[in-house]
C-alpha positions, 0 to 999 in steps of 0.5 A: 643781714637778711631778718628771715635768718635770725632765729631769736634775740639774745640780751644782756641788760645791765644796770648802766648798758644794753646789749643785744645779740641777733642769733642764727638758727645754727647758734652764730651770732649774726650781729651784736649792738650796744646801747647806753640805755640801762636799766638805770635809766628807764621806767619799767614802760620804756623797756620796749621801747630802747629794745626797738630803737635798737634792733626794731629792724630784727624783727620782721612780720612774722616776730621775734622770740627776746631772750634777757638776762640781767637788771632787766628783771630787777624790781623796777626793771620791765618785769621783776622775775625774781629770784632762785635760791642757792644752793642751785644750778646757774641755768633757770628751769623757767623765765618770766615773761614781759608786757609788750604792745608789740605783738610781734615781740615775744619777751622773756627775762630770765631769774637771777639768785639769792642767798638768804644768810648772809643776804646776797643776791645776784642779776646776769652773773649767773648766766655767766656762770651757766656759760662757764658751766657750759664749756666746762661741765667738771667745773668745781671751784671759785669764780670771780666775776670783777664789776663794780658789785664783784662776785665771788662764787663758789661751784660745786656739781653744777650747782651754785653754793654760796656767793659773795658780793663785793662793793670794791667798783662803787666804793673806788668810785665814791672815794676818787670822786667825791671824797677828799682822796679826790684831791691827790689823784691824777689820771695816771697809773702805777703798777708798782704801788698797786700791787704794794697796797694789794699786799698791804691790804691782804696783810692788815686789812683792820689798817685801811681805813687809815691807809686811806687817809694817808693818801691824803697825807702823803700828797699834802706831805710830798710829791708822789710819783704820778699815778700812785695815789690812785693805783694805791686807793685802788690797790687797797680796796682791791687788798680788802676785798680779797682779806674779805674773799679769802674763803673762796681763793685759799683753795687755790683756783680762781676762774676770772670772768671780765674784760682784760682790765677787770681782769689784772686788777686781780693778778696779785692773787698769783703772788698767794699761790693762786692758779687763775684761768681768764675767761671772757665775759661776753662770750660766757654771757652768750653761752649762758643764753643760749643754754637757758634757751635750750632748757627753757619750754618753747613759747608760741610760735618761738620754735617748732 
């Protein structure tokens, strides 16, 4: 790959990965990398730093625009670039620039959104969201973007009017790694109890605290079938979040933003009468980040 082909860098800064997309000037990505370099690991100073350990040899003599979405911006992040407040189109009409020492890098990070009643806020899904939009201009609905933070959002007229934000991923991995639950898992799955606790959950979601407990018990008690117990914690807290949720999907129509697994950890919502459209998070992501680009003023040298 030649670098006088690359047009700007595209980037996705989560809390645990980064991710960086070399963009041709007719939009194709030329070349994509991964690193485990978060924002969780790094003081605002060693941004820079991982960015050029992992494309440095992008950018030539002549420089590079680097455009950011996610923790990136966060407080404690390379630059904090705030937030903008719903109800608001998902694609940020400006962007808050990074200190480098590299003159050649030219850095932008975009905003995220916050709601302030309830108090939520939100750093990289919106660019998903801005993707989503992108492709399918009409959207008017919910959307469910799994993670270990999963966000329920809801569109209406291109504009973002109220989200939710779920602990389900951290509250899994608290309760399978450090609570007593942890005794009575395996490494195995089962569909089966998965989607039995999901139904449980959505029915009695008052119940789960002590349904949890009985995971416990039931493997103190008998012998459950391999995989169950944690397909079962994880069926519940799934169920929980969407008794939580249930204002967002009742409607009938869910757009799913993740990977195939984030994805099927959901498909119990087909059982509601629910109709969900799959859609994938890189290439939402990438979307966003290119119409953000198209909206955003030149900075210098970046375009003509």
């Amino acid at each position: 790959m030649e670098k006088q082909a690359i047009d700007w860098i595209a980037a996705d800064w989560g809390t645990t990965n980064l991710r960086v997309w070399a963009i041709a000037p007719d939009g194709a990505v030329l070349e994509a990398r991964r690193s485990d370099r978060g924002m969780g690991g790094l003081a605002p100073e060693a941004f820079e730093g991982a960015l050029l350990a992992l494309a440095g040899d992008w950018i030539g003599p002549e420089g590079a625009e680097v455009l950011i979405c996610g923790m990136a911006g966060a407080r404690g992040g390379w630059a904090e670039a705030g937030y903008a407040a719903v109800p608001c189109a998902p694609a940020p009409a400006e962007a808050t620039p990074a200190p480098t020492h590299d003159a050649r890098l030219r850095v932008r990070i975009l905003p995220g959104l916050s709601q302030s009643a309830p108090a939520d806020v939100m750093r990289g899904e919106e660019t998903q969201i801005a993707g989503l939009l992108a492709a399918e201009p009409d959207f008017d609905g919910a959307l469910c973007l799994p993670g270990t933070h999963t966000k329920w959002v809801r569109l209406s007229r291109g504009q973002v009017t109220g989200f939710r934000t779920f602990l389900t991923g951290e509250l899994f991995a608290l309760l399978s790694s450090q609570s007593i639950l942890r005794l009575s898992l395996d490494d195995q799955w089962n569909a089966p109890a998965f989607d039995a606790a999901v139904a449980e959950a959505l029915a009695a979601p008052e119940s789960v605290s002590a349904a949890l407990f009985a995971i416990r018990a039931e493997a103190l008690l008998a012998t459950p079938a391999p995989g169950a117990a944690r397909a079962r914690l994880s069926g519940l807290l799934t169920g929980l979040e969407l008794a939580g949720a249930r204002p967002f999907w009742e409607a009938g129509r869910v757009a799913l933003v993740g990977s195939a697994a984030q994805q099927a950890q959901y498909a119990p919502l087909t059982a509601q009468g629910v109709t969900l459209t799959r859609h994938d998070a890189e290439t939402l992501t990438l979307a966003g980040l290119r119409l953000a680009r198209a909206g955003l003023p030149p900075i210098g040298g970046a375009r003509p």
